[in-house]
TORKOLVO-563237 format. One record per residue: x, y, z of N, C-alpha, C, O in turn. Coordinates in steps of 0.2 Angstrom, whole numbers, plus 5000, padded with zeros to 4 digits. Each point is the difference from the previous one (the first is absolute). Layout:
# TORKOLVO-563237
XYZXYZXYZXYZ...
# end
This chain:
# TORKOLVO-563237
500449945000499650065000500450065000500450015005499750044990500250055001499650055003499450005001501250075002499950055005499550025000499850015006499750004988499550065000499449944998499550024996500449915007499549994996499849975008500250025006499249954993499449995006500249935000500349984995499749975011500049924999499749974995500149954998499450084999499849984994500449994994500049964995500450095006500250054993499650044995500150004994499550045010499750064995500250045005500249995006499850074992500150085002499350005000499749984995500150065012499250045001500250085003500150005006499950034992500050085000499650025005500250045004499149924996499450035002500349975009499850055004500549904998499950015008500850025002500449994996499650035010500450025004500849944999499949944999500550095001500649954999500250005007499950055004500549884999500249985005500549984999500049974994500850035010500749984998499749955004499750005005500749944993500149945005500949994999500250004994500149995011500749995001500149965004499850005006500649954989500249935005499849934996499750004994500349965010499749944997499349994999499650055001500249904997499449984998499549985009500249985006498950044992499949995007500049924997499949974995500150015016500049935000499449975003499849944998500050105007499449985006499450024999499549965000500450125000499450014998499750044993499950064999499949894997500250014993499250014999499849994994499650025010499450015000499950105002499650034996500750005009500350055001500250044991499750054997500849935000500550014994499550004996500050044995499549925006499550004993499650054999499950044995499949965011499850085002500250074999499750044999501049965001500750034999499750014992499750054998500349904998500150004993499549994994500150004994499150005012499650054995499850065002499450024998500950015005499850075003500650054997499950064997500749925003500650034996500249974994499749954997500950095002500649964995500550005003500350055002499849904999500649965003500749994998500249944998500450115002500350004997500849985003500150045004500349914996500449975002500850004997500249964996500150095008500650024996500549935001500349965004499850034989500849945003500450015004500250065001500149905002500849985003500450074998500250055003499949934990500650064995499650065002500350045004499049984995499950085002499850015006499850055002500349905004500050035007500850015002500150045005500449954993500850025001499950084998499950034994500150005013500050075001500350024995499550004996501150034999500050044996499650024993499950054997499949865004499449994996499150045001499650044998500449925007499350035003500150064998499750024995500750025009500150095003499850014991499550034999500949954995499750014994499550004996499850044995499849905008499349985000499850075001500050054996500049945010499650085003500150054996499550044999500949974999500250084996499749994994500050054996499849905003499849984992499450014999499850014995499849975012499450005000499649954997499450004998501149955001500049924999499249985001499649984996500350015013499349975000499750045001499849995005500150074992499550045002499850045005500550025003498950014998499750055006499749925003499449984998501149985008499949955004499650045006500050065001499849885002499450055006500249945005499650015005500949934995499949975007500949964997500249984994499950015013500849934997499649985008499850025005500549914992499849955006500849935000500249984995500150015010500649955000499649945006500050015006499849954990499749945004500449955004499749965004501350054996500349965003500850035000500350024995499849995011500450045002500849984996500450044999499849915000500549954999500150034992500650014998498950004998500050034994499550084998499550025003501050024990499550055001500350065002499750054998500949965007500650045000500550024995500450045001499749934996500650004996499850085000500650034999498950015002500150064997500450055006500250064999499949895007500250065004499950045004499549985002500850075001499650045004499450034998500050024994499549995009499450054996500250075005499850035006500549984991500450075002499750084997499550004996501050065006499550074995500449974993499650014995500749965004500150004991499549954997499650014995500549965007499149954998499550024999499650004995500250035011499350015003499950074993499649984995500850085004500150044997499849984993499850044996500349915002499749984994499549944999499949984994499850025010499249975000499650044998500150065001499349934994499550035000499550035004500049975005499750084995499650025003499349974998499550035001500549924998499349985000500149915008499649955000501050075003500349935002499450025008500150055003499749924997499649995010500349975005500250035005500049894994500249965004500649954996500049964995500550045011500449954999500049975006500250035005499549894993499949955006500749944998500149984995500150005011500649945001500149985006499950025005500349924991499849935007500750055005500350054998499749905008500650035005499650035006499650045000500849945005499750055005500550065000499750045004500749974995500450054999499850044994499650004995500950055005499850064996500750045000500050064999500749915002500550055002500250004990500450044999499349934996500350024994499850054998500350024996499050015005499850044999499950085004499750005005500550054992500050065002499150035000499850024994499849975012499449985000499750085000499550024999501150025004499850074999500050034997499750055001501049954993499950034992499449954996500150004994499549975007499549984998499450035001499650024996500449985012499250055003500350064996499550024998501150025000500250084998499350014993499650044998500649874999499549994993499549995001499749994995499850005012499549965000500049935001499549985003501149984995499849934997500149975007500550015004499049944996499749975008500549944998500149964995500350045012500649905000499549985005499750035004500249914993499549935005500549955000500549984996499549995010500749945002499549964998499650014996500749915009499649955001500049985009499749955002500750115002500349965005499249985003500249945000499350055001499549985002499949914998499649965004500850024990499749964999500649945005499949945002500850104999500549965004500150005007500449985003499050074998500250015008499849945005500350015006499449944994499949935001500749965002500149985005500250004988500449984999500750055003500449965002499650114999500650025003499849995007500449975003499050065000500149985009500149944999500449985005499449974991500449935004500749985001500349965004499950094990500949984999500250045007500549995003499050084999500250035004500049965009500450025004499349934998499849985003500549945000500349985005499949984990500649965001500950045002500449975003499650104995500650025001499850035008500450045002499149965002500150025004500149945006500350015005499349944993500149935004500850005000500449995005499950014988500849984998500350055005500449975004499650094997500350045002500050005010500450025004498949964997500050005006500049935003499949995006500349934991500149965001500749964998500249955003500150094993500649984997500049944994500549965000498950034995500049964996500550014995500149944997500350115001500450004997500649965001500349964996499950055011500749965003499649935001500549965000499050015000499749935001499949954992500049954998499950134998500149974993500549994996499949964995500950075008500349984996500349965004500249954997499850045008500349935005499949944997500449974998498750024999499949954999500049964993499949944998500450134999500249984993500749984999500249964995500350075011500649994999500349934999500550004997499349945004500249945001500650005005500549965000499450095006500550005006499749995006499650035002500749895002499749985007500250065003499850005006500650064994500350035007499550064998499750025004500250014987499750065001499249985002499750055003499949904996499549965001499850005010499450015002501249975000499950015006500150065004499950015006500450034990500150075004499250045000499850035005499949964988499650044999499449965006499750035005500349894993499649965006499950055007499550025002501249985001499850015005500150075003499750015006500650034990500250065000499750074998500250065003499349914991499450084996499650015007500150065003499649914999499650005005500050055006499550025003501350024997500150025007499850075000499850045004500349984987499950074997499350004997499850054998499849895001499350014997499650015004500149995006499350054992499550045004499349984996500049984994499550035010499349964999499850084995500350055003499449954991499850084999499450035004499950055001499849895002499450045007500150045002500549995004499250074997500050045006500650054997500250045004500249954990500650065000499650054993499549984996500850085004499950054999500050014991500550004999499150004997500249994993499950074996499550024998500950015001499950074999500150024991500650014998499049984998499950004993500050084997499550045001501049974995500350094994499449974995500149954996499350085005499649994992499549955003500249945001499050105000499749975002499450014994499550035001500649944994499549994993499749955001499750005005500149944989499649965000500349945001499749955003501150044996500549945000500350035009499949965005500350104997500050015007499549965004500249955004499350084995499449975002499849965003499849995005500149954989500049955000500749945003500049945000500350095002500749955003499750055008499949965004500150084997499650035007499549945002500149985006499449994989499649965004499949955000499549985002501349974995500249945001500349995006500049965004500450104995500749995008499550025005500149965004499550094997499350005005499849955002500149975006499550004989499749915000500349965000499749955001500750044998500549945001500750005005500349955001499950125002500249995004499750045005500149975005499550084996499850035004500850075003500150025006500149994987500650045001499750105001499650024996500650025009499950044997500150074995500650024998498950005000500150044992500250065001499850025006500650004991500150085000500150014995499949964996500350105000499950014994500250094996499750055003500649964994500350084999499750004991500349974995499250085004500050004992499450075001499550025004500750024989499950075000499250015001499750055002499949884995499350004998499649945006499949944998499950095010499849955003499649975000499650034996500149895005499549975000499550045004500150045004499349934993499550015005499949975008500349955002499350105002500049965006499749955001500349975004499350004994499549924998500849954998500249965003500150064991500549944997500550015006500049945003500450135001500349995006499849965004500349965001499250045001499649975005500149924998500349965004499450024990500049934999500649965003499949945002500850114998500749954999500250035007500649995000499250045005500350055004500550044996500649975002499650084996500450024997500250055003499750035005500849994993500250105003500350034996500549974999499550084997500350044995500450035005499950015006500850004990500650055004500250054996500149994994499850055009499950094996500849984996500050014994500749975009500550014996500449924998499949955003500650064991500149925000500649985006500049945002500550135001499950005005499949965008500349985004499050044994499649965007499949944999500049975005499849994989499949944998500549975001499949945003500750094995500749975001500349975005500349955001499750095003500050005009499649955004500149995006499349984991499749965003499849935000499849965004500550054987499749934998500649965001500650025001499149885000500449965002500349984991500549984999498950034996500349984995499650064994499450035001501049994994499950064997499649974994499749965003500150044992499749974994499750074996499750045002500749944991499850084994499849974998500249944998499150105001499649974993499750084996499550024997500849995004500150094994500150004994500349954999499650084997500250024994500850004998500550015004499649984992500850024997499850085000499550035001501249994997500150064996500150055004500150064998499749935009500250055006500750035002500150045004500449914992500649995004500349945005499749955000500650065003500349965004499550025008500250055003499449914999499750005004500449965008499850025005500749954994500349965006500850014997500249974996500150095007500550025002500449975003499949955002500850084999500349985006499750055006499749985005500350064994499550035004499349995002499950015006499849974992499249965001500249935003499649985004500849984994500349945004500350025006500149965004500050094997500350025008499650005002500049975005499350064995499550045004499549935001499550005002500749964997499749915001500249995006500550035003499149915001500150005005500649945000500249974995500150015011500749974998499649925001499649985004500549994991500049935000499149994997499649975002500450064993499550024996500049964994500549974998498950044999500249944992499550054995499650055002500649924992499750054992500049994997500650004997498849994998499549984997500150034993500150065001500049924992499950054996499649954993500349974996499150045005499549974993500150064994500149984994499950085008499750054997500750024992499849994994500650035006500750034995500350005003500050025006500949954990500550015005500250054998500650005002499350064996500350054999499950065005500150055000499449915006499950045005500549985007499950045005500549914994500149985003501050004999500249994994500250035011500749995000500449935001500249995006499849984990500149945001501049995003500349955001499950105000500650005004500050015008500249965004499450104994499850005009499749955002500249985006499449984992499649955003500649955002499949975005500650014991500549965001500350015005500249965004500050124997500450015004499549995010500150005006499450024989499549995010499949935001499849995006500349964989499949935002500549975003500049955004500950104994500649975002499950015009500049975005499850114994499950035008499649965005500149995006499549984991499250005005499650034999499549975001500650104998499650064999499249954997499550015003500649934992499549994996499849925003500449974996499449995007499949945001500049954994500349955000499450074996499649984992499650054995499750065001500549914993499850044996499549944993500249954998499450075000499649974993499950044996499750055002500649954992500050034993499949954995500349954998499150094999499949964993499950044994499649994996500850075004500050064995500850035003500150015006500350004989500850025003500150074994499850004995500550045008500450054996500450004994500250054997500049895001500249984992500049925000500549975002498850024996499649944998500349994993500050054996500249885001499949965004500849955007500249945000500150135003500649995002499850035008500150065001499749915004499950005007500850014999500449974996499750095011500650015003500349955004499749975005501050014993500249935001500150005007499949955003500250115001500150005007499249965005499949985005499850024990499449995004499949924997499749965004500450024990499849944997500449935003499949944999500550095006500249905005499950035006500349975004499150095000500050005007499449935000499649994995500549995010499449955002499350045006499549985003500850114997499450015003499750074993499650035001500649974995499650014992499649964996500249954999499250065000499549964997499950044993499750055000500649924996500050024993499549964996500049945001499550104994499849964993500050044994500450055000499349934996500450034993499150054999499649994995500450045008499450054997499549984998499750024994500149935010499349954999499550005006499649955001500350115003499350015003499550004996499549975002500650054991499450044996499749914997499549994997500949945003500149984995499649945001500249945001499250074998499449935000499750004997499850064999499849894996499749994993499250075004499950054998499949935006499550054999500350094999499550044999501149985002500150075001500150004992499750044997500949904999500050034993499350004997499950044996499549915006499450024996499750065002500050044996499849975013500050085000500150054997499550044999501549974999500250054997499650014993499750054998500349884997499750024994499550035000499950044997499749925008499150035000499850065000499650034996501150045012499850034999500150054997499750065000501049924995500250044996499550024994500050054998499749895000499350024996499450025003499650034996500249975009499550025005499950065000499450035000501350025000499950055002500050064993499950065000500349904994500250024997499250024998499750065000500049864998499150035000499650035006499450004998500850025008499850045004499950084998499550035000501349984998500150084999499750014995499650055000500649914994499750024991499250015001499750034995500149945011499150015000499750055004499450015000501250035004499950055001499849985008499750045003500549875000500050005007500650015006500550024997499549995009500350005002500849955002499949955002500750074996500449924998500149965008500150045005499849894994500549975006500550015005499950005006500750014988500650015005500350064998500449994996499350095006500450034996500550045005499850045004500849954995500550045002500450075003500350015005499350024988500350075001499150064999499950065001499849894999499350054999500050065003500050054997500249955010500150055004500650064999500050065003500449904992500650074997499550024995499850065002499849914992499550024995499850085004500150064999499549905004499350045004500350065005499650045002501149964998500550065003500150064996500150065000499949884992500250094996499250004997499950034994499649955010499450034995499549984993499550024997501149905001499949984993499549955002499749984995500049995011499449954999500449944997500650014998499049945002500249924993500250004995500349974997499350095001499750004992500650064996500350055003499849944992500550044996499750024994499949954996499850115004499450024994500850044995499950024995
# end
């Protein structure tokens, strides 16, 4: 199928054109149908998503006055890149929404977008399940020492086998009753709030610029901490589940202000995170344990961390359960026919920069 044609292959002028980037859908292909008698479906190749490419597309005015891009799997569909001001600056003005899977959003610069109007929709919604569980295993690891019991048991070593045997024990703690104090309290926050609640009966604390309500506070007992500061200070174990793009959120400086013999969490980007300092506070003590499963230059965890037996490392696979990649597809088409119909979207991102400078959803 070439660029400018519909999965049929004809050209229809008369409906709205939609960029699809990435592979083919695989799951919800009843959704897609939908997709494809309402628009024209146009499907740039492999060769025309390679940014220098694409960016030419664009200038060329290749697919048209497009009104939606949709990327149904996160693993493909990038090649173009950052969606940065030079991109964005060569989009049409007829574009509304760019929806893609991922619960993250650091490739995209989501506020020279709102500058255009054009509404970013994630998917994190569709992984937040699957992330607090991953989050809920790195906190067991971190506060029971399964890391040092996992490699014990893989070693094929009677002495390290019995060390761990008898040994993990002295430094493991029950998570009941200790302090859980969570940077980023969204829908994947949240949700790891009221498992470590219910299932340990840990208590919640919590530091993010946009409070829950009193009823969801209430459900988890929680406490908002006016600074990250004060979170820092209290909690027995720290967990991000924030945004990228903020910067580096756990300093050396922020690893000081932790309590001594503290553990932390990182689901959320390792690029919020200083993965030296963390080394250096686990040599100290400063840090008891640490679980990361997002590192500062993926796919390479800092070696200083990759043989501690109190590091709990995986390969950036919170998000990663057959129901989260069908989620992502679904709702990157979801929203796309959400917006184009003039409803409210799903998961929108930056609506709130939109609606700062005045432009609403809609780009007349």
């Amino acid at each position: 199928m070439t660029s400018n044609q519909t999965t049929n292959g004809a050209t229809d002028g008369a409906k709205p054109v939609v960029l699809h980037l990435g592979d083919p859908i695989k799951y919800n292909t009843d959704i897609y149908q939908q997709l494809q008698e309402t628009f024209t479906i146009i499907s740039p190749s492999v060769e025309e998503r390679q940014r220098p490419v694409f960016l030419q597309c664009l200038r060329e005015g290749k697919w048209g006055e497009f009104a939606a891009v949709f990327r149904p799997w996160w693993a493909t569909g990038g090649e173009i890149g950052r969606i940065d001001r030079e991109l964005v600056s060569l989009l049409p003005k007829s574009l509304k929404v760019w929806a893609s899977a991922g619960a993250g959003y650091d490739w995209a610069d989501v506020d020279v977008m709102a500058e255009r109007g054009i509404l970013y929709c994630n998917g994190a919604l569709a992984s937040s399940e699957a992330v607090a569980d991953m989050a809920i295993y790195h906190i067991i690891s971190v506060f029971r020492n399964m890391q040092w019991s996992n490699m014990a048991g893989r070693a094929n070593d009677p002495d390290a086998w019995t060390d761990a045997h008898i040994n993990a024990q002295f430094t493991a703690r029950n998570p009941q009753g200790h302090v859980l104090g969570i940077v980023g309290l969204g829908n994947i926050g949240y949700r790891i709030a009221v498992k470590a609640f219910k299932a340990f009966d840990m208590r919640i604390t919590y530091y993010d610029p946009f409070p829950k309500s009193a009823a969801q506070e209430s459900a988890i007992h929680a406490t908002r901490c006016a600074s990250m500061e004060e979170l820092l200070a209290g909690a027995d174990c720290v967990i991000l589940a924030a945004p990228g793009g903020s910067g580096k959120l756990m300093t050396q400086e922020r690893i000081a202000q932790m309590k001594q013999g503290s553990r932390l969490v990182n689901i959320a980007r390792g690029s919020l995170v200083d993965e030296e300092a963390v080394a250096a506070a686990l040599e100290t003590g400063h840090l008891s344990a640490v679980g990361l499963d997002v590192f500062e230059n993926e796919p390479r965890p800092n070696p200083k961390l990759a043989s501690k037996r109190n590091a709990t490392l995986t390969c950036h696979t919170a998000g990663g359960a057959l129901e989260t990649a069908m989620g992502f597809e679904g709702l990157s088409m979801k929203n796309v026919l959400a917006v184009l119909a003039g409803q409210p979207p799903l998961t929108p991102v930056n609506q709130h920069l939109i609606e700062k400078h005045g432009q609403g959803t809609s780009r007349q």
